[in-house]
C-alpha positions in Angstrom: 41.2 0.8 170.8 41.7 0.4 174.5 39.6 -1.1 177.0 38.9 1.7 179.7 35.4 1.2 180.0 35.0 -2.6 179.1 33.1 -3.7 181.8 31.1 -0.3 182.2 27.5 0.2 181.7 27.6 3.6 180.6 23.7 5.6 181.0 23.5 8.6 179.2 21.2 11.3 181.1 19.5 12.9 177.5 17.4 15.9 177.2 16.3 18.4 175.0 19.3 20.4 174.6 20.3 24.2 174.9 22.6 26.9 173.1 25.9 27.4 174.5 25.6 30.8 174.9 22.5 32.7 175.5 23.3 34.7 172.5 21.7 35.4 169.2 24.4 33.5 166.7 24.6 30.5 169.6 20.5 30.7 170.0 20.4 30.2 165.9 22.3 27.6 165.7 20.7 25.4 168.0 17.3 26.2 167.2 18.4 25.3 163.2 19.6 22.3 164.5 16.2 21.7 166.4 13.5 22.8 163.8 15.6 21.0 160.9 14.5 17.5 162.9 11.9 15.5 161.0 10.9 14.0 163.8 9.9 17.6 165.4 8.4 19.2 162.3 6.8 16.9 160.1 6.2 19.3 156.8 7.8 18.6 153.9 11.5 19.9 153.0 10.7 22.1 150.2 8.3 23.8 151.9 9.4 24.1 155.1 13.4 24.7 155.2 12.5 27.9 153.2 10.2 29.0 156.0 12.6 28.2 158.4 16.0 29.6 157.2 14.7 32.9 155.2 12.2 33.8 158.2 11.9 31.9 161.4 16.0 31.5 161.7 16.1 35.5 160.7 13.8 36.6 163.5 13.3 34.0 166.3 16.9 34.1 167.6 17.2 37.1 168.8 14.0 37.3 170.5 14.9 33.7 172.0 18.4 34.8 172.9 16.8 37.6 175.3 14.3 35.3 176.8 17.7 32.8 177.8 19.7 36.1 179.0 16.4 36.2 181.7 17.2 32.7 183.2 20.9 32.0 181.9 22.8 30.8 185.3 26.9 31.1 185.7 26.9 26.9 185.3 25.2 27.4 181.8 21.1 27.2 180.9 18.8 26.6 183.5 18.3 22.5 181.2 21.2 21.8 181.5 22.2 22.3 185.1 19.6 20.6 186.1 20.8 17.7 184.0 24.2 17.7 185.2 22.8 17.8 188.8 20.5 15.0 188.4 23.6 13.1 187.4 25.6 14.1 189.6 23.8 13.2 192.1 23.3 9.4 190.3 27.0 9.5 190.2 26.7 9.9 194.6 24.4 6.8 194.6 26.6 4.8 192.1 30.3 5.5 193.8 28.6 4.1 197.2 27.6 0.9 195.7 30.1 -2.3 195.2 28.5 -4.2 192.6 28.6 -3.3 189.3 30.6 -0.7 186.8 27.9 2.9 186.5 28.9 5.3 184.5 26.8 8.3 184.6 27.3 11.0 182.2 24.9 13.5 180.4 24.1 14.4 176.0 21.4 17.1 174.4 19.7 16.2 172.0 20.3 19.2 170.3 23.4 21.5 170.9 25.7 20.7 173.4 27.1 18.2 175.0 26.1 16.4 171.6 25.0 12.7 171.3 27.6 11.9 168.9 30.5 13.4 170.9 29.3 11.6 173.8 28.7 8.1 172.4 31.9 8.2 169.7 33.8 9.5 172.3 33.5 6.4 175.0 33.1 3.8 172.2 37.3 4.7 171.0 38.0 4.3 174.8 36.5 1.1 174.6 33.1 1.1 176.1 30.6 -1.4 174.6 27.3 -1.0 176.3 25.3 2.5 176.6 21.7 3.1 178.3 19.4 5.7 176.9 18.1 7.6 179.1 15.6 9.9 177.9 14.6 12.6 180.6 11.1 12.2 179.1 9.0 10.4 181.5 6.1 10.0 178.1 6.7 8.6 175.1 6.8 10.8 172.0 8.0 10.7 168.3 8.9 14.0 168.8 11.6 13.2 171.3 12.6 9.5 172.4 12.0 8.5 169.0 14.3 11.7 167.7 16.8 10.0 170.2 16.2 6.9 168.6 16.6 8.3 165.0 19.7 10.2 165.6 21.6 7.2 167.5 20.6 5.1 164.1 22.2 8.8 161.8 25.2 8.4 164.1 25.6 5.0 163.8 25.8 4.8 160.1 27.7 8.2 159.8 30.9 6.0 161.7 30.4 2.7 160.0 27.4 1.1 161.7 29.5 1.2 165.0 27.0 -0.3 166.9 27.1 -3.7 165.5 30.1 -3.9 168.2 28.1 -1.6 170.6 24.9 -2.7 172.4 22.5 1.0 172.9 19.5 0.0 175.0 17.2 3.2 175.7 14.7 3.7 178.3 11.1 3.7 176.1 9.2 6.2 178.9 8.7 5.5 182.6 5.1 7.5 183.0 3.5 5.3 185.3 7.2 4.1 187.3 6.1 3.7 191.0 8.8 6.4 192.5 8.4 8.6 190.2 4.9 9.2 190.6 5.7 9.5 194.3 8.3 11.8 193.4 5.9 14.1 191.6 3.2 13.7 194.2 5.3 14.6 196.6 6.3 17.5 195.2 3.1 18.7 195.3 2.6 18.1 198.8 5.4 19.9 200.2 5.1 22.9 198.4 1.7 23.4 199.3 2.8 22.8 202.9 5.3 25.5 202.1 3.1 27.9 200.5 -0.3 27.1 200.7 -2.3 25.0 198.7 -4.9 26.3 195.9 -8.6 26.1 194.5 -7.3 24.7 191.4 -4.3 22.9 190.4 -3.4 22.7 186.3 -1.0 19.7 185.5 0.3 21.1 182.6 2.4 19.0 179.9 3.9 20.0 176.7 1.9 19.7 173.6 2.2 18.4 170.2 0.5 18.7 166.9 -3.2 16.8 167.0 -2.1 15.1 164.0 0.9 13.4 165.0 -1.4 11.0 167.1 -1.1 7.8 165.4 -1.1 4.1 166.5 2.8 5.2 167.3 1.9 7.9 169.3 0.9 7.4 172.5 2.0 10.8 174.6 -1.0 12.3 174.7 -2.7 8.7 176.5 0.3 8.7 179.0 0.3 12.4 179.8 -3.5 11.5 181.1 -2.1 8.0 182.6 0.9 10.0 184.6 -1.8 12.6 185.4 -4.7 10.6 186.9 -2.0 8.5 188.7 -1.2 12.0 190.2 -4.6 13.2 190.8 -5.8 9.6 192.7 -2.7 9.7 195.2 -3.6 13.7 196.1 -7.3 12.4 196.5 -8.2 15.6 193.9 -11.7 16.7 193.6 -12.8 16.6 189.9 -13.4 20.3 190.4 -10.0 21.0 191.8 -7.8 20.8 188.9 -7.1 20.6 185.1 -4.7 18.4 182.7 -4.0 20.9 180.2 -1.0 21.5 177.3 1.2 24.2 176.8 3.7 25.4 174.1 1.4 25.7 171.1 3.2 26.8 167.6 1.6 28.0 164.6 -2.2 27.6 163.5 -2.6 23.6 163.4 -4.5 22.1 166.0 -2.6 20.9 169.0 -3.5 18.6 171.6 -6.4 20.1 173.9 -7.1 21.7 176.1 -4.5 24.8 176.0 -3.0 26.1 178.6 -3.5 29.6 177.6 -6.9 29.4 176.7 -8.1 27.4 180.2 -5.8 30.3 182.3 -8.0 32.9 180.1 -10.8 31.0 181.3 -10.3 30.7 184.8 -8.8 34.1 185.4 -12.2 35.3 184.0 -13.9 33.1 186.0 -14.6 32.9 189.8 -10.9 30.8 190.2 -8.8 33.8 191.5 -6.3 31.1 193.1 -4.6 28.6 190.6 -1.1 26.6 191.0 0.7 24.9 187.6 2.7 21.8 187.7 4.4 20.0 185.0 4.9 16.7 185.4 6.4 16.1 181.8 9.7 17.9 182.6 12.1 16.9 185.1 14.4 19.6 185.2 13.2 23.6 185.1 13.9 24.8 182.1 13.4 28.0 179.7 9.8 26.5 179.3 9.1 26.3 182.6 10.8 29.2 184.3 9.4 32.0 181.6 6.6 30.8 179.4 4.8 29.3 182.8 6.3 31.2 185.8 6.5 34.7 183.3 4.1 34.4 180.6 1.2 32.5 181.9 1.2 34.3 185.2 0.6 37.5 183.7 -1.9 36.0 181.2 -3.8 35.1 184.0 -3.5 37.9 186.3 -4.3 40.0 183.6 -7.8 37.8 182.6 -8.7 38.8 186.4 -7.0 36.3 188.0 -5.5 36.6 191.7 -3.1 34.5 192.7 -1.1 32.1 190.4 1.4 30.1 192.2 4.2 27.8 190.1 5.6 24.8 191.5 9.1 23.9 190.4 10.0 20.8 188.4 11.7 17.3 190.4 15.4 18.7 189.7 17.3 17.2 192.1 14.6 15.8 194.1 15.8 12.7 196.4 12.6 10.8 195.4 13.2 11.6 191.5 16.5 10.0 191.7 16.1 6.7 193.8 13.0 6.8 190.9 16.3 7.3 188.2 18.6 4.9 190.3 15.6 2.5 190.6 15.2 2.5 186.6 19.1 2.2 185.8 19.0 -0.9 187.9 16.0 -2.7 186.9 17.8 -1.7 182.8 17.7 -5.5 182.0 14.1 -5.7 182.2 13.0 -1.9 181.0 15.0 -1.6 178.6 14.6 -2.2 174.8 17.6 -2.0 171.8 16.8 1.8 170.2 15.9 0.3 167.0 13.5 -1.1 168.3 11.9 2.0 168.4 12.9 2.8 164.8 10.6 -0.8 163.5 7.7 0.7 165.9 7.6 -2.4 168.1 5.7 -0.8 171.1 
């Protein structure tokens, strides 16, 4: 094994993940790979796999694989351009600075490029110290934990490798300073742009009402990142929502739904409504068609008159001094993954 990357810090940029190809067979495989995490779906096996491979993984695909044609860009999915820009970008900061080895390289969670490519890949070249970094900004089982838990399947898959490799991961940064401002800003200068609104929904990405447990606090920091948001913009109670999108299937989610508020207020006397989501850092197939597509004409077509999206950070300035202010402050934010695995919080 060489040394190449010795005395390199390498951070790993990780986010959700996308299919290579905005294609039905590509589109299937990824989504098999996502709904099969235990993490994410928390049925059991026997019932669910059936479910999933006779009748979600016959149907879903193509439908999903038309939806990605809509947004697909010539770098790839709309995720993961973002996520290569974000690091790109890092990788700017990092080549300007003297002190220190940065490495700054990007991993999906699901799809490609993998987690275990990334991380086998640049321990046989010698590297011995990774940083998670989880594009999540709130802590949730269903993803900086899946992180966590896949890190830990990798790990014993080549021989417990990481007894000779330290992986430290980024827990959340919902309430970090900069990125706040980042978000806030955001805000601001699009309404300068374009006009500001009656209402603004800040709108994050739900999850089942019954994963909330004593090791589930994403619901609580949505609201944290949110009211931080709200008291910065000087909001009036009556000017804006925190509401979750994304439901799946008949269980109870965490409230209140997007869809069902936009029904509301398109009904209502609110004819003028922007959505923000501060949960995602990079636009995405979520964003760009279930908000910008989907809700729009679900509220336009509840009576609404104007609804007015406002993009995700991407490669906002003030998101990444908020990115390059975490990577450098790693010694004291940053916890060993397993960590996360014992739920020490």
């Amino acid at each position: 094994m060489n040394s190449k990357y010795s005395d390199t810090t390498l951070v790993l940029l990780v986010n959700l993940g996308t299919p290579s190809k905005p294609e039905t067979k590509e589109v299937r495989k990824y989504l098999a790979e996502f709904l099969s995490d235990k993490d994410v779906i928390r049925m059991p096996r026997i019932f669910w796999l059936p479910i999933l491979h006779l009748i979600i993984l016959r149907f879903r695909p193509k439908k999903s694989a038309e939806l990605y044609k809509k947004v697909w860009t010539k770098w790839g999915s709309p995720l993961l351009y973002n996520t290569y820009l974000q690091a790109g970008l890092l990788r700017k900061r990092y080549a300007d600075k003297s002190d220190g080895n940065i490495l700054i390289d990007v991993a999906m969670r699901y799809g490609e490029p993998s987690l275990e490519n990334k991380i086998t890949e640049y321990y046989q070249n010698g590297l011995s110290n990774i940083l998670i970094l989880p594009m999540f900004p709130q802590y949730s089982t269903t993803t900086t934990k899946s992180i966590a838990s896949k890190i830990h399947e990798i790990s014993r898959k080549h021989n417990n490798f990481d007894n000779n490799l330290t992986i430290n991961i980024i827990k959340d940064f919902h309430t970090n300073e900069k990125y706040i401002s980042a978000l806030v800003d955001r805000i601001i200068n699009h309404r300068k742009k374009f006009s500001s609104s009656k209402k603004l929904l800040l709108s994050f990405h739900g999850i089942p009402q019954s994963y909330i447990a004593s090791d589930e606090p994403y619901q609580d920091q949505c609201f944290k990142t949110a009211k931080l948001i709200v008291e910065k913009l000087q909001l009036k109670p009556e000017s804006y929502d925190i509401v979750f999108q994304s439901r799946f299937g008949k269980a109870e989610w965490i409230k209140p739904y997007l869809a069902e508020t936009l029904e509301k207020l398109g009904k209502s006397n609110e004819d003028d409504i922007q959505v923000f989501c501060p949960g995602f850092v990079s636009d995405c197939l979520e964003t760009i068609e279930e908000i910008n597509e989907e809700s729009r004409e679900l509220f336009l077509e509840s009576g609404g008159k104007k609804f007015d999206y406002i993009p995700c950070l991407n490669g906002d300035s003030k998101f990444i001094d908020a990115l390059e202010s975490i990577i450098d402050n790693r010694d004291h934010l940053a916890i060993s993954y397993k960590r996360i695995l014992e739920k020490i919080t």
